[in-house]
C-alpha positions in Angstrom: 110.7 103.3 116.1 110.1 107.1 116.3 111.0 109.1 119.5 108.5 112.0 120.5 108.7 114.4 123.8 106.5 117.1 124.0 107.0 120.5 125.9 109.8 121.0 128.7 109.7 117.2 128.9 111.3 117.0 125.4 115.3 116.7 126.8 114.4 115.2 130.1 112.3 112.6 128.2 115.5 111.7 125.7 117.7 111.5 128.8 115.4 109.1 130.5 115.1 106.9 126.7 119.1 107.5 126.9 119.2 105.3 129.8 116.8 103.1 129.5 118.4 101.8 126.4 122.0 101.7 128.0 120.4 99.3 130.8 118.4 97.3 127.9 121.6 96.9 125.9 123.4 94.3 127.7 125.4 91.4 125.5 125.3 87.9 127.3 128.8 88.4 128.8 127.0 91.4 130.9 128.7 94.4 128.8 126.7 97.2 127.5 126.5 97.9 123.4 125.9 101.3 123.1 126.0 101.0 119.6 121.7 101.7 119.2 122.1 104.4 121.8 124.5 106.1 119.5 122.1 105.8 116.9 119.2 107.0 118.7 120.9 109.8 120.4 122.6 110.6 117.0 118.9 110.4 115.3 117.1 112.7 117.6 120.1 115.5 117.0 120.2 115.2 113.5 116.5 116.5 114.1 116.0 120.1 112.6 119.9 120.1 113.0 120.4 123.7 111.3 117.7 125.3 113.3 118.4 127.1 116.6 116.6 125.9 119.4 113.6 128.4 120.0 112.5 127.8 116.7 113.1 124.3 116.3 111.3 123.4 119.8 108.1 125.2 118.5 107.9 123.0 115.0 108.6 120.2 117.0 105.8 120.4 119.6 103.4 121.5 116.9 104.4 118.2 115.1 103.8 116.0 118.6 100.9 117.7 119.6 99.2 117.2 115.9 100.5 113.4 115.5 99.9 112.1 118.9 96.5 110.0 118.9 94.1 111.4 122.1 95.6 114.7 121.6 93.0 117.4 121.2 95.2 118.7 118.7 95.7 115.4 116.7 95.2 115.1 112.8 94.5 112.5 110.8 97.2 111.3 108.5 94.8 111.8 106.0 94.6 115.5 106.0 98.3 116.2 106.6 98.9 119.0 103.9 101.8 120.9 104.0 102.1 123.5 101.7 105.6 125.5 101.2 106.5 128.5 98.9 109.8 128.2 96.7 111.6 131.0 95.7 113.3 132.6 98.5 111.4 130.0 101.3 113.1 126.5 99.7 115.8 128.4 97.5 117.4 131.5 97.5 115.2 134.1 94.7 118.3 137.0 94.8 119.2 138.9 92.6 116.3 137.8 90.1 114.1 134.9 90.5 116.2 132.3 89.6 113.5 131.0 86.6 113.9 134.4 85.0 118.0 133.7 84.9 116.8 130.7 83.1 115.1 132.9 80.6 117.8 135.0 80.2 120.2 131.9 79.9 118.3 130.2 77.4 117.7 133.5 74.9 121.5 133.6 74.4 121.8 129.7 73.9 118.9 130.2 71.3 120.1 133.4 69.6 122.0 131.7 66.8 119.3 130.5 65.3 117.1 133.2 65.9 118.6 136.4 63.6 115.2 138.5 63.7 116.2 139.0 67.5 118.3 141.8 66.6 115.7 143.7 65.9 114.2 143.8 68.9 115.3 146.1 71.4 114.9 144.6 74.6 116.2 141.2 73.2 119.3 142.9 71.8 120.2 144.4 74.9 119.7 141.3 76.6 122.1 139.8 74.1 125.0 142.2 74.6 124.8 142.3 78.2 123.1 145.6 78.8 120.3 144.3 81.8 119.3 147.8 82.0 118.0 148.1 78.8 116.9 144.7 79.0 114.6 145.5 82.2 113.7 149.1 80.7 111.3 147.4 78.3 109.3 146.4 81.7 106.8 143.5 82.1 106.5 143.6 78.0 110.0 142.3 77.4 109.3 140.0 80.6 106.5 138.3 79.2 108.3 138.4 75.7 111.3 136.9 77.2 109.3 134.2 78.7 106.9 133.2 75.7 110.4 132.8 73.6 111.5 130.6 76.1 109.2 128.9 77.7 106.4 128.0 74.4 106.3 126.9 71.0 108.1 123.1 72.5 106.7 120.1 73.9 106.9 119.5 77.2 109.4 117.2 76.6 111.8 119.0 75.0 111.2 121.7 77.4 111.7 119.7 80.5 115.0 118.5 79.3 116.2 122.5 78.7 115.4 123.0 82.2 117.1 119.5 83.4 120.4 120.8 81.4 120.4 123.9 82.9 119.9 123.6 86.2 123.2 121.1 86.2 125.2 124.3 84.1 124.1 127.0 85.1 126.0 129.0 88.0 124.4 131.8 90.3 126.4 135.3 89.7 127.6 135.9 93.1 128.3 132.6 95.3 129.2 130.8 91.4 127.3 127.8 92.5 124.6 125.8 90.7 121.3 127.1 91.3 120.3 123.5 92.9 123.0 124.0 95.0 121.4 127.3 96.6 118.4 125.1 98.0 118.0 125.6 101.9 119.6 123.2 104.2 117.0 123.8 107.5 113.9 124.0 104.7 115.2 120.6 103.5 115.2 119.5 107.0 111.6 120.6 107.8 110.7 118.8 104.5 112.1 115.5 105.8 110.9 115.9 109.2 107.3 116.8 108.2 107.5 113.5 106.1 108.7 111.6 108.5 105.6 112.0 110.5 103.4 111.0 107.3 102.7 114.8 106.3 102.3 115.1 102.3 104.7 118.0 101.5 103.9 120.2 98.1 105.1 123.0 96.1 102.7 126.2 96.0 104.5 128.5 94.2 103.9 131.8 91.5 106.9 129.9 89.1 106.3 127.8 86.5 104.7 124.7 87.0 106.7 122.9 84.5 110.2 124.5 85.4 109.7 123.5 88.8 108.2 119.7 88.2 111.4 119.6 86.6 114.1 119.3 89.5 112.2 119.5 92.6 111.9 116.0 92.9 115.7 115.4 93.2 116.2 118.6 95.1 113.3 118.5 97.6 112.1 114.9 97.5 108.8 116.7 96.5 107.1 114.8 93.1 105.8 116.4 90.4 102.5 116.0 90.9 103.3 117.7 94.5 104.1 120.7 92.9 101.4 123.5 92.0 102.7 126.3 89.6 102.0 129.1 87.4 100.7 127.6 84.1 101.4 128.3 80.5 99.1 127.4 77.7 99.2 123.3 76.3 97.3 122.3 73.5 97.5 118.3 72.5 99.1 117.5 69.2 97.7 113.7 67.5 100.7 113.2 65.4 101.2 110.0 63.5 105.0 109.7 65.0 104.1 110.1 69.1 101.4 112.2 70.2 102.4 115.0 72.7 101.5 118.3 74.7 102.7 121.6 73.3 103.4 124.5 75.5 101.5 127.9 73.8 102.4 131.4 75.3 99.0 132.5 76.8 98.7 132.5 80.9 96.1 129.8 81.9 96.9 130.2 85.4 98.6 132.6 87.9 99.5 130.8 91.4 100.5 133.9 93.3 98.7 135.9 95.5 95.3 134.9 96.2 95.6 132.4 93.2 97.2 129.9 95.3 94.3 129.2 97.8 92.5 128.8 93.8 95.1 126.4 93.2 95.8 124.7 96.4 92.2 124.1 96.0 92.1 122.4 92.3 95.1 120.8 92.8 95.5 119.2 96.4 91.7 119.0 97.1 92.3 119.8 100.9 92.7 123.1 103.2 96.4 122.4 104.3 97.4 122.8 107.9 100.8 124.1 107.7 102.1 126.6 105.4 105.3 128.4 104.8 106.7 131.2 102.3 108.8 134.1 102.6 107.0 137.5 100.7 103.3 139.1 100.2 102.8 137.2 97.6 102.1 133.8 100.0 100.0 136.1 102.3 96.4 134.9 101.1 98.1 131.1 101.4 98.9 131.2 105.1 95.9 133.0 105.8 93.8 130.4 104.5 95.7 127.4 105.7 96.0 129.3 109.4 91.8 129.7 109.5 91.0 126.5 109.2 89.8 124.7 112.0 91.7 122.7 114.4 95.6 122.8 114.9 97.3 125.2 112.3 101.1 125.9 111.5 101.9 129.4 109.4 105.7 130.6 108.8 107.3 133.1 107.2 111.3 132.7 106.3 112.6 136.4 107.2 115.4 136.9 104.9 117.6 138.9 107.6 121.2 137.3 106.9 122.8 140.0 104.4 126.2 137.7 105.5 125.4 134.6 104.6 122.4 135.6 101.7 121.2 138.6 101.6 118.9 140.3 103.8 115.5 142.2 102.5 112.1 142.5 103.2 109.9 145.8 102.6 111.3 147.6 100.3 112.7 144.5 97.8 111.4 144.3 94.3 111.7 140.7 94.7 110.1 139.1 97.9 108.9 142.0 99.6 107.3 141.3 102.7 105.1 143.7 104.1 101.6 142.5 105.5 102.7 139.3 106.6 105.3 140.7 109.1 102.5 143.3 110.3 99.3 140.3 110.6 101.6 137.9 111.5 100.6 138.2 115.2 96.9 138.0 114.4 97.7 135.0 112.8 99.9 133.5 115.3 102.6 133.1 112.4 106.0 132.1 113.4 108.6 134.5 112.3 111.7 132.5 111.2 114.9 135.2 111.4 117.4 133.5 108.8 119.9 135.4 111.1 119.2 133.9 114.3 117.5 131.1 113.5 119.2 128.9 111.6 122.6 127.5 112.1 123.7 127.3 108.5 121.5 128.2 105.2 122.9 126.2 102.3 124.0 122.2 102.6 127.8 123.4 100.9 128.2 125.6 103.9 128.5 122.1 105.7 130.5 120.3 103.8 
């Protein structure tokens, strides 16, 4: 049985339920067993747990007011999207994006068989630890970095690369797994979306196929929830086992105003909540909040330079400009990491 106050009612109503279920509990000696109270109270806590109250109340009532049958606000199950950014709104995306440290990861684990790489300057550089030279070569050695990495496999093998490394791999500063760095109150929103029969999904400028990956195990999210970036495939009819071959040309860019493009291929439905972090989700929460009927926007406003790291206009990764100026137009909530939620990553709780 799920619980659901709206408004100023919301603690008022749980007290009333609170008693109600004391009186209703009686054994047939005449003592009270609390013991489904407990749960119920201990339920209805454990909702949005790591969010502050301000912010939590206003998710919350959306959720009632959109899930409540004879609300004007109601939405049919059927068109419950919910659409969420990944790096730096469901993971951390500091100091790189985390799918580029895979890049870099996998071009030393590869180097040994790869000689000729010694001869390339950016490469080299790469390999003998010098990131500035590395990232002097600009987008070229980017691109280059990710078509040696990323191509010239099957999907197979290159899902199992990506499987290996995100149990390994460690994050330079906090020295925990990159799956580890996944955000506890964005995990929370996840399950509490779900839990009221909205279809969560990935819309996000990394790789499709890095993501589709882990995210099922990390977010719950499968892969065919998760829209990405896309690298070339071309099928190869072998006699052994037929299979997909990834090939180094870009067949698709979700970022910017790509990912309305690709919310639209893939998904098939105008979401009506949406959440990211930088610019680069702007066009996404402006065409989820324009819809018509009840909407939701957020942005995650990476403030905390304690417990992550705070940035916002002037980052080279996740800048947020435009969305922080529109986002009263819009009527997008402003989440302050800072203030607004209790702890960021599930370790921090452990």
């Amino acid at each position: 049985m799920r619980y659901r106050f709206t408004g100023k009612l919301h603690q008022l109503g749980f007290l009333l339920l609170s008693v109600s279920l004391i009186l209703s509990c009686e054994t047939p000696d005449g003592t009270s067993s609390n013991t489904e109270v407990v749960e119920a109270v201990g339920n209805e806590e454990l909702v949005l747990a790591s969010w502050q109250d301000g912010a939590k109340d206003k998710i919350i009532n959306w959720v009632d007011a959109t899930t409540t049958e004879g609300s004007p606000d109601f939405i049919p199950v059927a068109d419950r999207i919910a659409v969420f950014d990944n790096d730096g709104t469901l993971w951390s995306e500091q100091p790189m994006y985390f799918q580029l440290a895979f890049a870099i990861d996998e071009v030393k684990r590869m180097a040994p068989e790869h000689p000729e790489w010694k001869n390339n300057a950016s490469i080299a550089a790469l390999l003998n630890g010098d990131m500035q030279g590395f990232l002097s070569g600009g987008e070229k050695a980017l691109l280059q970095t990710v078509a040696i990495t990323h191509t010239g496999m099957s999907t197979q093998e290159f899902d199992s690369h990506v499987k290996n490394w995100i149990k390994t791999a460690t994050h330079p500063k906090t020295g925990k797994h990159y799956n580890e760095m996944i955000f506890q109150p964005m995990l929370e929103l996840l399950d509490f979306l779900r839990a009221n029969e909205f279809k969560t999904f990935i819309v996000s400028g990394g790789g499709i196929d890095f993501m589709r990956a882990w995210a099922e195990e990390a977010y719950g999210i499968p892969p065919y929830q998760v829209v990405g970036s896309m690298m070339g495939l071309t099928y190869v009819d072998s006699t052994a086992s037929p299979e997909l071959r990834k090939t180094p040309e870009l067949f698709f860019n979700d970022d910017k105003a790509g990912k309305p493009v690709g919310i639209a291929r893939a998904i098939g439905k105008r979401p009506v909540f949406a959440a990211g972090n930088s610019d680069g989700d702007y066009q996404m929460l402006q065409y989820t909040s324009t819809g018509d009927g009840a909407r939701f926007g957020m942005y995650i406003h990476h403030t905390d330079s304690v417990r992550e790291v705070a940035y916002d206009r002037e980052s080279h990764i996740g800048q947020l400009n435009k969305g922080l100026d529109d986002a009263a137009k819009y009527n997008w909530m402003i989440v302050d990491m800072a203030k607004d939620w209790k702890v960021i990553y599930p370790y921090e709780m452990k």
